[in-house]
C-alpha angles and dihedrals in degrees: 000000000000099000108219105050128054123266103283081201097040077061095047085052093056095053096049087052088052088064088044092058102103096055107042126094125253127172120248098261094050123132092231100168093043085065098043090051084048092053102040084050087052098040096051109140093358094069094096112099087346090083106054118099117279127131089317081068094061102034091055093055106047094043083050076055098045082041094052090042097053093040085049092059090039109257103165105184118071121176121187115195110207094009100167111175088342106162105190088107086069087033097061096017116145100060114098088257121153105217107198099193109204121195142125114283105248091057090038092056096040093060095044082055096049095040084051093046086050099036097240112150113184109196131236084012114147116181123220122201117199138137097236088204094067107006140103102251084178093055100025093066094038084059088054098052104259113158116235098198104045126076117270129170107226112204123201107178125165088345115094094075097061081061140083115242093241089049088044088051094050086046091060100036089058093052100046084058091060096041109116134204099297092022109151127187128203118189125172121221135194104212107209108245117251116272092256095051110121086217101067099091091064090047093056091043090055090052090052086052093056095049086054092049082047096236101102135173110262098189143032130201134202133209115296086009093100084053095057092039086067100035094052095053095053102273129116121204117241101164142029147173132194118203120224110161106102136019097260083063098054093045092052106027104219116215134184123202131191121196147171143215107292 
C-alpha cells in the first residue's frame, strides 16, 4: 500500500459491488441507494470490466448472509478490518448496530471525504484508522470503544493477501482476544493454484500487476494452510464457501471461511 494515496483495488472492489447491487441482501431499514451513490462516486472511471461478476461476486453474498445473520440474532457490534468503501453500514443500516470500520488512514480518509461531498451519512459508524502491518489492532479497537465481552462479527474480506502471515496471525489472534460469546469471524483467502495448473502463468502475472500499482500481495497460502491459520490463533471453522465462476477464481482459488471462538 502506497501511504499516502487510496487503495487503487478497495476502489476496484466498490465498483464491482455497484454492479452487485440488485441481487445482495440488505435489511428493511437499509439506505440502498446511499451506498450506491457512494459506489458509483468511488468507482468513477474504474467501473469498465471491473464490474462484471467474478469472486467478488461470492464472497459478497455469503458475508451479506454471515451480516444479516449476526444483526437477526442481535449482534450488535460489526468490525470490518480493511473495510475500504465498504458500504454495509448504509446496506443494513437501521439496526442498533455499532459498525468499527477498520482500515488504513489515506483510504479511510479518502471515503469520509467522498460520503460528506455526497451527503451520505451512515449511522453508528466509528472509524478506525490503523496500519495493520505495524500497528496494535488489541489496543487500537479498545481505544475505539470496541466492547471485549459482547458478541461482534469481524470481517476480513479481501484483505489478508495484502499481509504478511505474521501481520494476518496477529490480526486473528486480536481478535480472537475481543471475541465474545457468539463472535463469529468471517476471512477470505486466494489459494495459490497447483503447480500443473495451465492457469499459473496468469496468476503470477496478476501478482506482478499489483506490485506495479503498489499495492502487492504480501502472503500466499496453499491448500489446508487458511484452515490452520484459523485453527492456530484460537478459532475453529464452521463454514465455508469455494468460487468457481470465472477464471480468476480458478486460478486463485478463492476460499471463505467462517469460524468461531475454539
Amino acid at each position: 500500500m502506497r501511504a499516502h494515496r487510496p487503495s487503487l483495488t478497495a476502489r476496484w472492489v466498490a465498483a464491482r459491488r455497484a454492479a452487485l447491487a440488485p441481487t445482495r441482501s440488505s435489511t428493511p431499514t437499509g439506505d440502498l441507494e446511499g451506498e450506491q451513490t457512494l459506489y458509483r462516486d468511488v468507482g468513477g472511471n474504474v467501473t469498465f470490466n471491473f464490474a462484471r461478476p467474478s469472486g467478488v461476486n461470492h464472497r459478497t453474498q455469503f458475508i451479506d448472509a454471515e451480516v444479516a445473520n449476526a444483526i437477526g440474532r442481535g449482534v450488535e457490534q460489526i468490525v470490518i478490518l480493511g473495510a475500504g468503501y465498504d458500504g454495509r453500514a448504509l446496506r443494513f443500516g437501521g439496526a442498533p448496530t455499532r459498525w468499527f470500520e477498520v482500515d488504513f488512514p489515506s483510504t479511510q480518509e479518502d471515503k469520509r471525504r467522498r460520503l460528506a461531498a455526497l451527503g451520505v451519512s451512515p449511522e453508528g459508524v466509528i472509524y478506525v484508522p490503523i496500519d495493520l502491518l505495524r500497528e496494535d489492532l488489541d489496543a487500537t479497537l479498545e481505544g475505539a470503544g470496541h466492547d471485549a465481552d459482547t458478541p461482534t462479527l469481524f470481517l476480513a474480506e479481501g484483505l489478508v493477501p495484502y499481509l504478511t502471515l505474521e501481520a494476518t496471525a496477529n490480526m486473528f489472534a486480536a481478535v480472537r482476544a475481543r471475541a465474545g460469546p457468539g463472535s463469529v469471524l468471517v476471512a477470505t483467502f486466494f489459494v495459490a493454484p497447483e503447480p500443473h495448473d495451465l492457469l499459473l502463468a496468469w496468476y503470477h502475472a496478476r501478482n506482478v500487476f499489483f506490485r506495479v500499482i503498489g499495492e502487492p500481495r504480501q502472503s500466499e497460502y496453499q491448500p489446508g494452510d487458511p484452515e490452520k491459520l484459523f485453527v492456530v490463533t484460537g478459532w475453529k471453522v464452521s463454514r465455508s464457501k469455494s468460487g468457481h465462476a470465472s477464471r480468476v477464481d480458478r486460478a486463485a482459488r478463492m476460499l471463505v471461511l467462517a469460524g468461531e471462538p475454539a
